[in-house]
C-alpha positions as CSV (number, residue, x, y, z in Angstrom):
1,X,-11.7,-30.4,-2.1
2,X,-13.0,-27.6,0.3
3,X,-12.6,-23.9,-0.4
4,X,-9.9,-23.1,2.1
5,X,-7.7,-26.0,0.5
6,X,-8.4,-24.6,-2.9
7,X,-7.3,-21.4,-2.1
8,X,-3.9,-22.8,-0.4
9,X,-3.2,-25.0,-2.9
10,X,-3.3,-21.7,-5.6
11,X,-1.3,-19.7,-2.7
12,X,0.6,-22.7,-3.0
13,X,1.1,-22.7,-7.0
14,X,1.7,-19.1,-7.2
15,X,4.3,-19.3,-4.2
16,X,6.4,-21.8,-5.8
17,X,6.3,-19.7,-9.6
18,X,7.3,-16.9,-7.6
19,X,10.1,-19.1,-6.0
20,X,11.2,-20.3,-9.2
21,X,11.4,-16.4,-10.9
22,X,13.6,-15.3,-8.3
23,X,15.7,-18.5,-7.6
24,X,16.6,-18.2,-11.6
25,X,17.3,-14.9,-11.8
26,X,19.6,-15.0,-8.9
27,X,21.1,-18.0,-10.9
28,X,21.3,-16.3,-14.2
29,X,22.8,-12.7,-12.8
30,X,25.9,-13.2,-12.6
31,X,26.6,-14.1,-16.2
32,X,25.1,-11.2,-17.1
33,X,27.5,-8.9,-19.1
34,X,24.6,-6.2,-20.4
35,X,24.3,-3.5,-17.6
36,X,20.5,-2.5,-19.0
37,X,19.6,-6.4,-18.9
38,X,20.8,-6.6,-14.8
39,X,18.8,-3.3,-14.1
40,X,16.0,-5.0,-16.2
41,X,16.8,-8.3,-13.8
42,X,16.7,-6.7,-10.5
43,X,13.7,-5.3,-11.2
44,X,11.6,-8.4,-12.1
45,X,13.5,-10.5,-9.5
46,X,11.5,-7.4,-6.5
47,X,8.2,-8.2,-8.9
48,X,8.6,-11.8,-7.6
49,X,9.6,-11.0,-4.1
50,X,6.4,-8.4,-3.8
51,X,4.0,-11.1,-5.2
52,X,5.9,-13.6,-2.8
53,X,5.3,-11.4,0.2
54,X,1.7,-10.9,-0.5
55,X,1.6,-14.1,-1.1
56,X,2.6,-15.3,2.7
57,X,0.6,-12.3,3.7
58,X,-2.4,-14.0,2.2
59,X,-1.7,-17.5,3.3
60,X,-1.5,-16.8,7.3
61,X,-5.3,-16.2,6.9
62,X,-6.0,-19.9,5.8
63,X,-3.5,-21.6,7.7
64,X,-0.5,-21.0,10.5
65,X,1.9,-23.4,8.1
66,X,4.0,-21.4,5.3
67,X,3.5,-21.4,1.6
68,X,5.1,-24.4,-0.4
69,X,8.0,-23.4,-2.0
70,X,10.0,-25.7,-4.4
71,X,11.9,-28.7,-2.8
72,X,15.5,-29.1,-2.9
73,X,15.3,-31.4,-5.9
74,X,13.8,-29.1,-8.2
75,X,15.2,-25.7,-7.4
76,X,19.2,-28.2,-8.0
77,X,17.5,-29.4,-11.3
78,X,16.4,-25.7,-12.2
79,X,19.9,-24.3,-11.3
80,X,21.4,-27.3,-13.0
81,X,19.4,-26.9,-16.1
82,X,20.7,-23.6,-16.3
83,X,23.7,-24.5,-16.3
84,X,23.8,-26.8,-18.6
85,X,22.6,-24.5,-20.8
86,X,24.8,-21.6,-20.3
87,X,28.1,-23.9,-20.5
88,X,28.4,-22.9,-24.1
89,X,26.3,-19.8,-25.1
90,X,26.1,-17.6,-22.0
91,X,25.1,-14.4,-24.2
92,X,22.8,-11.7,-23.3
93,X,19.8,-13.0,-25.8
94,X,20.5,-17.3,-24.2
95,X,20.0,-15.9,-20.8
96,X,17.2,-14.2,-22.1
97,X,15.6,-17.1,-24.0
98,X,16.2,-19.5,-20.9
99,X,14.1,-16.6,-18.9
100,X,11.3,-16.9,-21.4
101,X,10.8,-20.1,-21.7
102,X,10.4,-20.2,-17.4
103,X,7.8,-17.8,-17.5
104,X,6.1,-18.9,-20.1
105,X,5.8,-22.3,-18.0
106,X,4.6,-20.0,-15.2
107,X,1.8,-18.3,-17.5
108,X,0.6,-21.6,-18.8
109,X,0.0,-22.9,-14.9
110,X,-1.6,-19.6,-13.6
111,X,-3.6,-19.5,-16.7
112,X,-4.8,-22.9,-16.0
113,X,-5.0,-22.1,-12.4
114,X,-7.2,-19.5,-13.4
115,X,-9.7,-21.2,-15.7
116,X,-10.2,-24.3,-13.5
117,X,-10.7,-22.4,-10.4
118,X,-13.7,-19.6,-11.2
119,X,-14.7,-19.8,-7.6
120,X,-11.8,-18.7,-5.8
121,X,-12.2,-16.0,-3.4
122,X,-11.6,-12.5,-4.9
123,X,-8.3,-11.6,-3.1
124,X,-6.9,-15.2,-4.5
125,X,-8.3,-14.3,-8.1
126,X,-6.4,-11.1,-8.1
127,X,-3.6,-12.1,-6.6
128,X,-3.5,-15.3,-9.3
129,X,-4.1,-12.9,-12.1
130,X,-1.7,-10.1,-11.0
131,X,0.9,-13.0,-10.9
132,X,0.1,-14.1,-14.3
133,X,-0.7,-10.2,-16.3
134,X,3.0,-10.0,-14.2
135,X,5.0,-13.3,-15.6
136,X,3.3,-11.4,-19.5
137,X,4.6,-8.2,-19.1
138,X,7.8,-9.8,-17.9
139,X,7.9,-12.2,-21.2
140,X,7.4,-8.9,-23.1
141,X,10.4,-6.8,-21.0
142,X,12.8,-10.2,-21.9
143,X,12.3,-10.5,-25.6
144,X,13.8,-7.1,-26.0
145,X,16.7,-9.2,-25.0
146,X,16.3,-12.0,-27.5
């Protein structure tokens, strides 16, 4: 695979987590009862959208095409999943867990992401380990809420 690809396809990776952080919160906010854990909500949900933006802002320098996002299938099986989840226990600490266990899929990947590509270019590297010291920190914030 040649460099450029590489670096679209972690644009691509970090894109999608980001996707996936702010299309759950938006999906878990408004069973939210705890006025601290929405403030804490709306802020990680503009964490995602910054890394998002810089993301695109990145990408148009490899290619004129956007970033992949998630298709329809997996964004309706995310929402779903929550859902499904929720139906029964839709307390502060559930919505909580159900965060942590999504970004701690997302640290998994950019770690991986990270460790497998040691010759990415600088401003991909950063970008890919902002993302993932971000998704931490976030982990961190949630368990509060546990």
């Amino acid at each position: 695979m040649n460099d450029i690809q590489n670096e679209l396809n972690i644009l691509d990776e970090i894109s999608k987590g980001a996707t996936m952080g702010i299309d759950a919160i938006k999906e878990i906010k408004p069973k939210v009862q705890d006025r601290n854990f929405l403030e804490t909500l709306d802020i990680e949900e503009d964490k995602y959208v910054r890394i998002s933006d810089r993301v695109n802002n990145i990408y148009q320098k490899y290619s004129d095409k956007d970033p992949h996002t998630p298709n329809k299938m997996e964004k309706t099986m995310a929402a779903w999943g929550i859902e499904m989840k929720t139906m029964t226990d839709d307390t502060t600490s559930k919505l909580a867990e159900l965060l942590v266990k999504g970004t701690n899929m997302g640290i998994i990947e950019g770690r991986r992401l990270l460790n497998h590509n040691p010759n990415s270019s600088k401003e991909v590297h950063d970008l890919l380990e902002e993302f993932v010291q971000m998704q931490e920190d976030s982990v961190t914030t949630l368990k509060k809420y546990l």
